[in-house]
C-alpha positions in Angstrom: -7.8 2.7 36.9 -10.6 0.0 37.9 -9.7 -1.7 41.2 -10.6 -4.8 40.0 -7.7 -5.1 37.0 -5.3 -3.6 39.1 -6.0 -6.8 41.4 -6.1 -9.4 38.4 -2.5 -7.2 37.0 -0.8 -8.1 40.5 -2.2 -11.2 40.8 -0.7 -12.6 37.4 2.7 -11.0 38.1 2.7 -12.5 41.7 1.6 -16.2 39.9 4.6 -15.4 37.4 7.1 -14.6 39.8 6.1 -17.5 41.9 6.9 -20.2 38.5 3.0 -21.1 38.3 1.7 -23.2 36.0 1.8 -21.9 32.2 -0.1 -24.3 30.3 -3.7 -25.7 30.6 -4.9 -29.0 31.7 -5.2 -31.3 29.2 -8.7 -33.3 29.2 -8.6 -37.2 29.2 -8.5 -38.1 25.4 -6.2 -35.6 24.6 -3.4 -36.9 22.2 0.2 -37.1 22.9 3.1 -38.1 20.9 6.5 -39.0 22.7 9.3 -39.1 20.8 12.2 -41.0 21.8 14.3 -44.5 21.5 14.7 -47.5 23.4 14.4 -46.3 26.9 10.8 -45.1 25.8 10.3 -47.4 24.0 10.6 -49.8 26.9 13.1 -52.2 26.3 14.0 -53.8 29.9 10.5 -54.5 30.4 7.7 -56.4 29.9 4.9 -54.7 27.3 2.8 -52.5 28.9 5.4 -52.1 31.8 7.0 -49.2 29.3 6.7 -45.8 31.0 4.6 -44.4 28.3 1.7 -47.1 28.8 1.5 -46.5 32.6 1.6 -42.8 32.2 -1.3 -43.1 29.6 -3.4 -45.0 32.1 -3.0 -42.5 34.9 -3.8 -39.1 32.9 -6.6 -40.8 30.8 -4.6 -39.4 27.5 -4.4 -40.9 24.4 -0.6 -41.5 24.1 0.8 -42.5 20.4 4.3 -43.8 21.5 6.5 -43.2 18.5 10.1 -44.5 20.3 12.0 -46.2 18.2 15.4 -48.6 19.8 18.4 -47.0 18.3 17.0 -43.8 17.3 19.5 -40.7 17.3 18.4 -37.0 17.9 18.7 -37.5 13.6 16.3 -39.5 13.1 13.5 -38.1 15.8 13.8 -35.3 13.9 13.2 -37.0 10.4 10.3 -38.6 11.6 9.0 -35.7 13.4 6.7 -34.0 10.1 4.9 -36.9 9.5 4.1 -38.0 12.8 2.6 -34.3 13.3 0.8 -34.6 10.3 -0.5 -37.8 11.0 -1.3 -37.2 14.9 -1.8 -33.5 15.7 -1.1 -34.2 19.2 -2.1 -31.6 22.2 2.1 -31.9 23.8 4.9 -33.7 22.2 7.4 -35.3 24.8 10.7 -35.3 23.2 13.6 -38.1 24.7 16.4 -38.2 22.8 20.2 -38.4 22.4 21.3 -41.0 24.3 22.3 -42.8 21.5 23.9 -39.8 20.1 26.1 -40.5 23.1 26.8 -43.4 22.6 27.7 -43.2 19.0 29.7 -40.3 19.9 27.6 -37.6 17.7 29.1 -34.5 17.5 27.8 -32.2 20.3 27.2 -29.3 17.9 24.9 -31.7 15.8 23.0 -33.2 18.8 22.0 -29.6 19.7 21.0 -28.8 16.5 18.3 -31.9 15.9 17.2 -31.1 19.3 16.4 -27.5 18.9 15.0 -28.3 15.4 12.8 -30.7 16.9 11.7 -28.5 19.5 11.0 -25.4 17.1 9.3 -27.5 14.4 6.9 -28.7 17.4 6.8 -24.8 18.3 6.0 -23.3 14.9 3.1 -25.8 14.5 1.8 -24.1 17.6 2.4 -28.0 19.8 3.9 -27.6 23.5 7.0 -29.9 23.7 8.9 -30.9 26.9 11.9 -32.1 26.6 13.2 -35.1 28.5 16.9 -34.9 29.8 19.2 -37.7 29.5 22.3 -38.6 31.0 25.6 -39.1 29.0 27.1 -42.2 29.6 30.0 -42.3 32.3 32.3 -44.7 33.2 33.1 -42.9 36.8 29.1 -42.4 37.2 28.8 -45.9 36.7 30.9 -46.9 39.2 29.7 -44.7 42.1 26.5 -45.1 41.1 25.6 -41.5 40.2 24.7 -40.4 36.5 24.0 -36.8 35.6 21.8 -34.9 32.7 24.2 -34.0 30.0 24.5 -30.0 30.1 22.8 -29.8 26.5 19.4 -30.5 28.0 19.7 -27.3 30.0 21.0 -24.4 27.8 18.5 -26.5 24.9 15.7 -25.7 27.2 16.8 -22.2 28.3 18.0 -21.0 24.7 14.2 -22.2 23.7 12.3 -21.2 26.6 10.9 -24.7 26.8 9.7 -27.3 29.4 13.0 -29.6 31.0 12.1 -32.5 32.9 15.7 -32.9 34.5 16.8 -35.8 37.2 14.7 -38.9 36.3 16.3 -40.9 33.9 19.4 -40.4 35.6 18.7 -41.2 39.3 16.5 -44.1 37.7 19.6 -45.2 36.3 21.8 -44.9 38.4 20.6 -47.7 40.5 21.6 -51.1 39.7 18.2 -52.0 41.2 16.0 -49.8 38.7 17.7 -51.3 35.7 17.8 -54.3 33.6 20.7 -53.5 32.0 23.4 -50.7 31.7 21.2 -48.3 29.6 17.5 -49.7 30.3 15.7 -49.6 33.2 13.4 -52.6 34.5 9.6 -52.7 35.2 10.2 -50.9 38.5 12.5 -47.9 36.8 10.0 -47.1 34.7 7.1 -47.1 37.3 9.1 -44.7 38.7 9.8 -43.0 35.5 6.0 -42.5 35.0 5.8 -41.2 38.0 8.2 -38.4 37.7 7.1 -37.5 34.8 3.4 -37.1 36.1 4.4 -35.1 38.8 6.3 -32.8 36.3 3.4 -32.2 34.1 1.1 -31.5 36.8 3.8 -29.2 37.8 3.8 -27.3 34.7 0.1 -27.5 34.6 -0.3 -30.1 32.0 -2.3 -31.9 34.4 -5.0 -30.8 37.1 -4.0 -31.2 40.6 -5.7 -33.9 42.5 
């Protein structure tokens, strides 16, 4: 066998084994959708404090932020076909259920939007990385400690796709990074776009600088 693709053979099994990056860079322009409810949507904050906004002016992307206040895992996914249509974006950022929380959803049903969301984005041939969020706890709460609901997890396993796990939760978990009990304030979602930058690069969404 020719030395050479025996090198480039181990070499992409030693980058696999290592996690490396599986996706390309995307340029500056590229479109991206988010899909998601009040959180990113923004509410707490000023406009154009919203974590979408500051993440769109550090990657250069185009970001069409389709968050809607209230939204359930439900209606993401209703709205999901059209917005495709309409955008053909280059990664779809998916942030929901928190409000299928809140309203007590069934957990049976929340998985199912989610997945259904995450496949429709996959059979269309769209990355999606999916956002984890914390269920609402009263103990959390009080000791100042929220955690990702376990949905986000076997979601992301059962679909082989992208978790961003840990943000919204240590974000708000701190009285000081919200501006109420389920929004975070100008400086939560600074640090919200940050995360999330750093995770993309990680995954290899974005070129290291």
């Amino acid at each position: 066998m020719n030395i050479r693709l025996v090198y480039s053979l181990l070499l992409a099994l030693l980058l696999g084994a290592c996690g490396g990056p599986k996706h390309q860079p995307l340029p500056a322009g590229a479109m991206v959708l988010i899909l998601g409810d009040s959180v990113s949507h923004g509410t707490g904050a000023d406009i154009g404090q919203d974590y979408p906004t500051l993440l769109a002016t550090q990657t250069g992307w185009h970001i069409v932020n389709a968050s809607v206040p209230g939204d359930t895992s439900a209606d993401g996914l209703s709205r999901l076909p059209d917005l495709l249509d309409r955008n053909t974006p280059k990664l779809v950022l998916v942030e929901l259920g928190g409000n299928d929380f809140l309203r007590q959803t069934s957990r049976a049903e929340t998985v199912a939007n989610l997945k259904a969301i995450l496949l429709e984005c996959r059979n269309r041939g769209i990355p999606a990385v999916l956002i984890a969020v914390p269920r609402p706890s009263l103990a959390g709460a009080v000791i100042g400690h929220l955690s990702d609901d376990p949905i986000y997890l076997e979601l992301a396993d059962s679909t082989e796709t992208p978790l961003i796990e840990d943000i919204l939760a240590d974000v708000l978990s701190s009285d000081d990074l919200k501006a109420d009990h389920v929004h975070p304030n100008a400086e939560g979602y600074r640090r919200i776009a940050q995360g999330i930058q750093a995770e993309l690069r990680e995954l290899g969404f974005l070129r290291n600088e």
